[in-house]
C-alpha positions as CSV (number, residue, x, y, z in Angstrom):
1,X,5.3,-15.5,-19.8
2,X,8.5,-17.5,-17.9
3,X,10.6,-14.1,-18.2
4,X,8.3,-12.2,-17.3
5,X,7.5,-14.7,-13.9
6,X,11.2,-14.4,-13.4
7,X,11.5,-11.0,-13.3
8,X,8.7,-10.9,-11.0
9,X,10.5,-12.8,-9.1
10,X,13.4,-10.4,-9.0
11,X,11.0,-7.1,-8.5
12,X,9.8,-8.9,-5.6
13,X,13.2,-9.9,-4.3
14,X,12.0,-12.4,-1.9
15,X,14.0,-15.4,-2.1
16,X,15.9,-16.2,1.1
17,X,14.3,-13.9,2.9
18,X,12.3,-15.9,5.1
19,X,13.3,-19.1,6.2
20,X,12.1,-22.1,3.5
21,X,11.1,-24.4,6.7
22,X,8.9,-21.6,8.4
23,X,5.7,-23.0,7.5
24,X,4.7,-26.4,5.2
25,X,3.6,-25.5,2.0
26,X,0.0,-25.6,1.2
27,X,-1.0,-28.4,-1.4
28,X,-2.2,-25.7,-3.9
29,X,-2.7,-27.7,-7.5
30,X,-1.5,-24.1,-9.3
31,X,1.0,-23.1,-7.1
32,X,4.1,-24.7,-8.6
33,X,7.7,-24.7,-6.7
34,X,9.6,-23.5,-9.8
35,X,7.1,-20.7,-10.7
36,X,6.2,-19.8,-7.3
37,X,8.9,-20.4,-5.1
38,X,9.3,-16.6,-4.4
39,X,5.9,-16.6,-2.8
40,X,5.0,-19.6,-1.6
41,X,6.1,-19.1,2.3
42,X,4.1,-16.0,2.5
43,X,1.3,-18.2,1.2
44,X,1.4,-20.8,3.5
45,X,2.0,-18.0,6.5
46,X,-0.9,-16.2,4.9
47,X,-3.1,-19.2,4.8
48,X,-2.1,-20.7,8.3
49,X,-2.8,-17.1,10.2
50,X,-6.7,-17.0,8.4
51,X,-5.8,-13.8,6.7
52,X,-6.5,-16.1,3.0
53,X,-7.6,-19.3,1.7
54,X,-7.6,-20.9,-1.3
55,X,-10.5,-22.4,-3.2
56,X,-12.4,-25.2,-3.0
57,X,-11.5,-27.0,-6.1
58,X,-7.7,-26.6,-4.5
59,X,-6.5,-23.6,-6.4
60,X,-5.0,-20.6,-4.6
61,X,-5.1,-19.1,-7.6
62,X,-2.1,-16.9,-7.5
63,X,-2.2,-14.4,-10.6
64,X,-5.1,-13.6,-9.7
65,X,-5.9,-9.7,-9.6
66,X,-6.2,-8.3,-6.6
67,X,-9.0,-5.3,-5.9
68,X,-9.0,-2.9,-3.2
69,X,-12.1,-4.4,-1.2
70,X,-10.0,-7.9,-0.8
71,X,-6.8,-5.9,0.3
72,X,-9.0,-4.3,2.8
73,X,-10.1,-7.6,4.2
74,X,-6.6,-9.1,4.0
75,X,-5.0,-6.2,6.2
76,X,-8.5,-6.1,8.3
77,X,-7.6,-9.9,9.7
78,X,-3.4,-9.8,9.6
79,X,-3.7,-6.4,12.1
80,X,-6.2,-7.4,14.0
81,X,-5.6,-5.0,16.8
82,X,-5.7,-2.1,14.5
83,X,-9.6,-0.9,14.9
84,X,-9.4,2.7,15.0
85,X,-12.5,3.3,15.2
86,X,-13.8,2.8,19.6
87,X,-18.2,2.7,19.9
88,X,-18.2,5.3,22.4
89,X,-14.6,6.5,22.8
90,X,-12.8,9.3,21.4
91,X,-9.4,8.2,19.8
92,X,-6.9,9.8,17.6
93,X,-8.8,9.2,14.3
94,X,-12.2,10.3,15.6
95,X,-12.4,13.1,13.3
96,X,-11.5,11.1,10.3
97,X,-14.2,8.4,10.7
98,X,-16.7,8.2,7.4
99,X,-20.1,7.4,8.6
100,X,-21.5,6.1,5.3
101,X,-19.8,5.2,2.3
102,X,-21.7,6.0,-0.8
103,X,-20.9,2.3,-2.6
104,X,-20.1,0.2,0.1
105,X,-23.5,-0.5,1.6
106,X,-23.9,-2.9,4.5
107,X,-24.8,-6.1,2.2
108,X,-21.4,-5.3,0.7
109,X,-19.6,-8.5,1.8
110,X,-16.8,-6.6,2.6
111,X,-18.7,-3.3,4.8
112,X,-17.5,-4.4,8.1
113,X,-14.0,-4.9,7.1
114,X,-13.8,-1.6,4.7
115,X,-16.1,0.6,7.4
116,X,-13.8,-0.6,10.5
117,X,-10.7,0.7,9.3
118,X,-10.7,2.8,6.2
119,X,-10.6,6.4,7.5
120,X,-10.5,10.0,5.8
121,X,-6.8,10.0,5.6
122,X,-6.3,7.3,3.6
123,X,-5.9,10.1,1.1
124,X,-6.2,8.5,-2.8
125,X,-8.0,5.6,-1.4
126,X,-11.1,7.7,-0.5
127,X,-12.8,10.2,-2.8
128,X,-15.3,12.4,-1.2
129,X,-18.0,13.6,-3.7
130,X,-21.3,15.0,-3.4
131,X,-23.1,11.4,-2.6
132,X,-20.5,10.9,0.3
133,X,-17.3,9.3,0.5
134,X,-16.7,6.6,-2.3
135,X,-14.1,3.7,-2.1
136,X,-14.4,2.3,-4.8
137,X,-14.0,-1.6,-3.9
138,X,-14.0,-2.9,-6.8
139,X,-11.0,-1.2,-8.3
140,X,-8.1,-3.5,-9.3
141,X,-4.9,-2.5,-7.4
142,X,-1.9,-1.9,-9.5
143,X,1.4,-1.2,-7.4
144,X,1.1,3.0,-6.6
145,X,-2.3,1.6,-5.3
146,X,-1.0,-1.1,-3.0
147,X,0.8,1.3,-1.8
148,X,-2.3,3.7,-1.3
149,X,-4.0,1.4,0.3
150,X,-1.3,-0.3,2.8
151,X,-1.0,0.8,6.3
152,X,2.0,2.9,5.9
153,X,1.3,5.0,8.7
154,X,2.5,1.6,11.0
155,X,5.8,2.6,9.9
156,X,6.1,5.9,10.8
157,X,8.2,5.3,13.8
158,X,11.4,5.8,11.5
159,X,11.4,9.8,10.7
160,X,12.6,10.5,7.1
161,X,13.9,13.8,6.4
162,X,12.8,15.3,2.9
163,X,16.7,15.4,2.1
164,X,16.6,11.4,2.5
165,X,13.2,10.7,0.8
166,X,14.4,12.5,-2.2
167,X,17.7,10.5,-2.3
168,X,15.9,7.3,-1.9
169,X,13.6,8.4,-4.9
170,X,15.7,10.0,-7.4
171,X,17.3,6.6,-7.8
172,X,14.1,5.3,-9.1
173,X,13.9,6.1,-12.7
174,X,9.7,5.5,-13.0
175,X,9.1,8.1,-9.7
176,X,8.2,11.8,-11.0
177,X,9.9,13.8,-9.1
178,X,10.2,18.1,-9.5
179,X,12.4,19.6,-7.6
180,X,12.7,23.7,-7.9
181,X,13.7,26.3,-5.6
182,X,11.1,27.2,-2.9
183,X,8.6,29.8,-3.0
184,X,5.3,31.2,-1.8
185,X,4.9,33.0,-5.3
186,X,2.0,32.6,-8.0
187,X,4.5,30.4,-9.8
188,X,5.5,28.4,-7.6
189,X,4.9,24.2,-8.4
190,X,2.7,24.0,-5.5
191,X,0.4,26.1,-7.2
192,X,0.8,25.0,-10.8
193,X,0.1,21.4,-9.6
194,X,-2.9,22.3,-7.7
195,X,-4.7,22.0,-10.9
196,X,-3.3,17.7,-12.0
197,X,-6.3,16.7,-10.1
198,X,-4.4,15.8,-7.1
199,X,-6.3,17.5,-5.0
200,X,-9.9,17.4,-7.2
201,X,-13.0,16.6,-5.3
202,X,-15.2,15.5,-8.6
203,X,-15.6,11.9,-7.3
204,X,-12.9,9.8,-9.8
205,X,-11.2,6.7,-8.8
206,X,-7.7,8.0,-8.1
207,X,-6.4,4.9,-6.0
208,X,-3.9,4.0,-8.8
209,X,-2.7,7.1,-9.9
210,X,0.6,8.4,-8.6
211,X,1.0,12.6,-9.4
212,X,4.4,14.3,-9.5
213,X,6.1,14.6,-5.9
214,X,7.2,18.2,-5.6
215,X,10.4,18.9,-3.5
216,X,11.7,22.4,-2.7
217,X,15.4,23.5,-2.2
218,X,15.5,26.6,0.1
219,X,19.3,26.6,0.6
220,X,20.9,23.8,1.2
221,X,17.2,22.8,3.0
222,X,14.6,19.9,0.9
223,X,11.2,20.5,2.0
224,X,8.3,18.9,1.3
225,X,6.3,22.1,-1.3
226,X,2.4,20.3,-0.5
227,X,0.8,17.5,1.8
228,X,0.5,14.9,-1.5
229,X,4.1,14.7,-2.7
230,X,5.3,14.3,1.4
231,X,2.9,12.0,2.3
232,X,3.1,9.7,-0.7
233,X,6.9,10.3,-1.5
234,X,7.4,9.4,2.7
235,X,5.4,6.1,1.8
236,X,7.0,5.2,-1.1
237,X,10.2,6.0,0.2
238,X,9.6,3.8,3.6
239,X,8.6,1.1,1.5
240,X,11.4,1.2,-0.4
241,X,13.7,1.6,2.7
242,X,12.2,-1.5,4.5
243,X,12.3,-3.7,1.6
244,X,8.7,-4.1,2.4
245,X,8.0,-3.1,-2.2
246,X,11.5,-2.4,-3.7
247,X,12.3,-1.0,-7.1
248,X,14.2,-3.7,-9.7
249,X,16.6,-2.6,-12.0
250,X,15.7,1.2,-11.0
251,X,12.3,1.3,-11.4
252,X,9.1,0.7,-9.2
253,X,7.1,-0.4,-11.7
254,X,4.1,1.3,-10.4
255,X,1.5,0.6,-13.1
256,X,2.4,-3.4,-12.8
257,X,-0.9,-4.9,-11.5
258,X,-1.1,-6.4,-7.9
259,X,-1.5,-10.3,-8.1
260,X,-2.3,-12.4,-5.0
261,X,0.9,-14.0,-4.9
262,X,2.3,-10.6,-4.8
263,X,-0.1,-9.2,-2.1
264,X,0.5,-11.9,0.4
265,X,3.7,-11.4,-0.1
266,X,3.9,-7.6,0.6
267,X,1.5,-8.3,3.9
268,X,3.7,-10.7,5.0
269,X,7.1,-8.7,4.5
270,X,5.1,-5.8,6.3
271,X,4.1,-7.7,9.1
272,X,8.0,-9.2,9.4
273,X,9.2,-5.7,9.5
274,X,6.6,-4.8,12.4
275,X,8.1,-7.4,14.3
276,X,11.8,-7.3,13.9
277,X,11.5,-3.1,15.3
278,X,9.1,-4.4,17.9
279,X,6.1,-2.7,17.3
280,X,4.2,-6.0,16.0
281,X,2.0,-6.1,19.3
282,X,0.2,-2.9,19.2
283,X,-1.2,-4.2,15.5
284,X,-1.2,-7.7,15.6
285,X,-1.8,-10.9,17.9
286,X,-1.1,-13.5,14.8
């Protein structure tokens, strides 16, 4: 258990990173110094914006798993000027609103967090099926789904060529990545991977599944062969870039489940980013 909190530690690369005197630490009984010193300012930031709290018996409760509805609510509160959704105004993600979600009814206790922001395009997150749209709330996040489910789209204002994305990756060992020459033909991957489920409309959780990314070489060109492998390989590459969740040792470590220590942590690396490029505002007064 000590090694493997060390090299959690290490995965998450934090230490130094934020100033030790930005914020007191919270007087959690189980959040110990030497176990969770990694974490523990992105704790006490988390805590002192209202974005967590810890319980009332004085646990934070750090190892904690976190599921997809509390991630929701978590990014819901730290962006709080993210509401894409306008009563009576068109905006750019009209289209994508989902009236209903078939299990997140309005006695859910997290409905007006999850139906406020969650859209259509949030790709592996939502799974449309014959009852509606499902979101599966419950679902324990592992690290491909953090990154599923994080606000990636925030970042966008750095533009990643395929040709970089692909460098980035390739140097993580745990990524699948094809690359093969381009094509339109029968055989191309494209087609061939059509049928992984990637695209599948039968209603299964795929929130923490992460499917080949498919890059194709037309000369000395890298394009992007279907919409999956260059929107998630662009997220996973921009989270890598940013620091925001960096590979250790070479790998991402996808299938590593996502604790709360490590979720604050994440949320509060991505909101640090946000504001050293400036763009904090336009997603967040905290």
């Amino acid at each position: 258990m000590k090694v493997i909190t060390v090299l959690l530690a290490i995965i998450l690369g934090l230490s130094g990173i934020y100033p030790a005197a930005a914020h007191a630490a919270p007087k959690f009984t189980d959040v110990d110094p030497k176990k969770y010193g990694w974490a523990m300012n992105s704790i006490s930031f988390m805590v002192d914006k209202g974005v967590v709290s810890g319980y009332p018996d004085g646990r934070f409760q750090p190892d904690r798993l976190v599921d997809k509805a509390e991630m929701t609510v978590m990014i819901y509160r730290l962006f709080d000027r993210y509401r894409p959704y306008k009563a009576n105004q068109k905006t750019d993600y009209s289209n994508y609103h989902i009236d209903k979600f078939a299990d997140v009814p309005k006695n859910h206790w997290a409905y007006t967090e999850i139906s406020s922001i969650v859209t259509r395009d949030w790709w592996n997150a939502v799974t449309y099926s014959s009852a509606g749209y499902i979101f599966f709330p419950d679902t324990k996040l592992n690290r491909i789904g953090a990154a599923n489910v994080l606000p990636v789209f925030m970042l966008h204002n750095q533009d990643i060529p395929a040709t970089d994305v692909l460098q980035i990756l390739s140097a993580i060992r745990d990524i699948p990545i094809i690359l093969s020459p381009y094509s339109f033909g029968p055989n191309s991957p494209e087609d061939f991977f059509q049928e992984d489920g990637r695209y599948s409309e039968d209603g299964k959780d795929q929130t923490n599944i992460l499917y080949p990314l498919l890059f194709g070489q037309d000369g000395n060109e890298i394009l992007f062969t279907d919409d999956y492998s260059g929107i998630m390989a662009t997220n996973l590459a921009l989270l890598q870039k940013t620091g925001i969740m960096t590979a250790w040792n070479g790998k991402f470590e996808g299938r590593e489940m996502l604790t709360r220590a490590e979720a604050v942590t994440i949320l509060h690396r991505f909101y640090n980013h946000l504001k050293q490029t400036g763009t904090l505002h336009q997603y967040s007064s905290k």
